[in-house]
C-alpha positions in Angstrom: 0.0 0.0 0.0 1.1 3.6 -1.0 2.0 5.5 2.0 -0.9 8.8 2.7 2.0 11.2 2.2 1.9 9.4 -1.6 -1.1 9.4 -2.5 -2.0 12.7 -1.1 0.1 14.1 -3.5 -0.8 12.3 -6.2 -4.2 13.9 -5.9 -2.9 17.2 -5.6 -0.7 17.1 -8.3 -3.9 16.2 -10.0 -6.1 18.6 -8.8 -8.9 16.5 -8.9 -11.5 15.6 -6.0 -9.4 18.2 -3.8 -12.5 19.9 -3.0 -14.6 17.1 -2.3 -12.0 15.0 -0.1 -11.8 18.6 2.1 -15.4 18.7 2.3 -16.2 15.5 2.9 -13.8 15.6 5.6 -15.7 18.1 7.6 -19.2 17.5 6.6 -21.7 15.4 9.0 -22.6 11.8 7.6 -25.4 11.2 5.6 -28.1 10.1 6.9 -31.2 9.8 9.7 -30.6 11.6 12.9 -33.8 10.5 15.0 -34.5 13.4 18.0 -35.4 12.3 21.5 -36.2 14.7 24.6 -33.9 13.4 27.3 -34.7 14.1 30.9 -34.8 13.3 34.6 -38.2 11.4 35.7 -38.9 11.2 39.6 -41.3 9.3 40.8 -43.5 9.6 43.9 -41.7 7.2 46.3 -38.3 9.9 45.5 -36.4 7.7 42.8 -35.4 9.0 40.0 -34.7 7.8 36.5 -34.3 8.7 33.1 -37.2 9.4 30.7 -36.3 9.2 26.6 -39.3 10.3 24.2 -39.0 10.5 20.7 -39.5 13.3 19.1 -40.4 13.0 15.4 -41.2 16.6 14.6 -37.7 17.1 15.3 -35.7 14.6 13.3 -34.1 15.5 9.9 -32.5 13.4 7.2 -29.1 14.1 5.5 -29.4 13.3 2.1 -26.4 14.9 0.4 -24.4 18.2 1.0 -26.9 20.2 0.6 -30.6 18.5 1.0 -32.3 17.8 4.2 -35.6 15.6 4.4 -37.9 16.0 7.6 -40.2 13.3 9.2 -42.8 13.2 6.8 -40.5 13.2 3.6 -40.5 16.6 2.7 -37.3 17.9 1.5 -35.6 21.5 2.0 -31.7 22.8 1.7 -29.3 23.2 4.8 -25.7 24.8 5.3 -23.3 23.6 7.4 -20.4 25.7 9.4 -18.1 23.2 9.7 -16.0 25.5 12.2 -18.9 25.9 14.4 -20.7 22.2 13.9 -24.0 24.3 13.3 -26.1 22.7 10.6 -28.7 25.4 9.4 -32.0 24.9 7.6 -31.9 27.1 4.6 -35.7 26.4 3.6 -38.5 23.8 3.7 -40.2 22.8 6.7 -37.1 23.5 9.2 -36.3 26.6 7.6 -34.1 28.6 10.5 -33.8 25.6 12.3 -30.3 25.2 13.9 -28.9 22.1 14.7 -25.2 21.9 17.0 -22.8 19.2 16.0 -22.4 17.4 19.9 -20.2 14.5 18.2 -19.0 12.5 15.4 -22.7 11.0 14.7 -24.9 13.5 16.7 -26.1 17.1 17.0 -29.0 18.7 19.4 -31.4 20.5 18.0 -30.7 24.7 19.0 -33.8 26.8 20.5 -33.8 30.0 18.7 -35.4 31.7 21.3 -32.8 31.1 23.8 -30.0 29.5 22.4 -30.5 26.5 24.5 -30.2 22.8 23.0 -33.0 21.1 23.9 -33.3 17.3 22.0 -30.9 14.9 21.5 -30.8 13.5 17.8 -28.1 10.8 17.0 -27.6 9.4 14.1 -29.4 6.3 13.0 -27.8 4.3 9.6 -30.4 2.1 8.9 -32.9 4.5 8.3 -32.9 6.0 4.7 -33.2 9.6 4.9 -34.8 10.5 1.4 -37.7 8.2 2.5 -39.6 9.2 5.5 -41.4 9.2 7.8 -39.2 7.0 10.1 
């Protein structure tokens, strides 16, 4: 096998798929990220314990660089600021949703009104984004 150093500047001296090796690079993985409020449940003898709800309003599809799909298959445009990890819904039915990047296959959906994050969405591979719902 080449060594990276090699083959890296193979491609260079190319200058093909420079721009898309870089993006891809930076750009969140395709796919379903599924939503779910996460918080603390208490019950009445004083235990506590965690309570997970799905949240299908919430959830969003990657489907390329550029095209989102939401829950019930509708499709829109996002940007993403790879600097930040803030995915933003351009148009469509999320349109000014944010979304912050929270790890490798995971973001939390922003609340514009007060900048807090307030669902967890990670992603799911099995689901097919540019079909929904999910």
């Amino acid at each position: 096998m080449l060594p990276r150093r090699t083959i890296q500047a193979a491609v260079a001296a190319t200058g093909l798929l420079v721009a898309p090796v870089a993006w891809a690079a930076d750009a969140p993985p395709k796919g379903v990220y599924s939503c779910y409020d996460v918080r603390m449940g208490f019950s009445a003898t004083g235990g506590s314990n965690l309570v997970i709800t799905p949240t299908p309003f919430a959830m969003f599809g990657l489907i390329d660089a550029t095209t989102y799909s939401d829950w019930d298959g509708h499709h829109g445009h996002y940007a993403y600021e790879s600097g930040r990890g803030i995915i933003t819904m351009t148009d469509g039915s999320r349109q000014g949703w944010r979304y912050r990047k929270t790890a490798d296959w995971a973001f939390t959906l922003i609340d514009n009104r007060t900048g807090k994050e307030i669902y967890t969405c990670p992603l799911e591979t099995a689901k097919n984004p540019s079909h929904g719902p999910w």
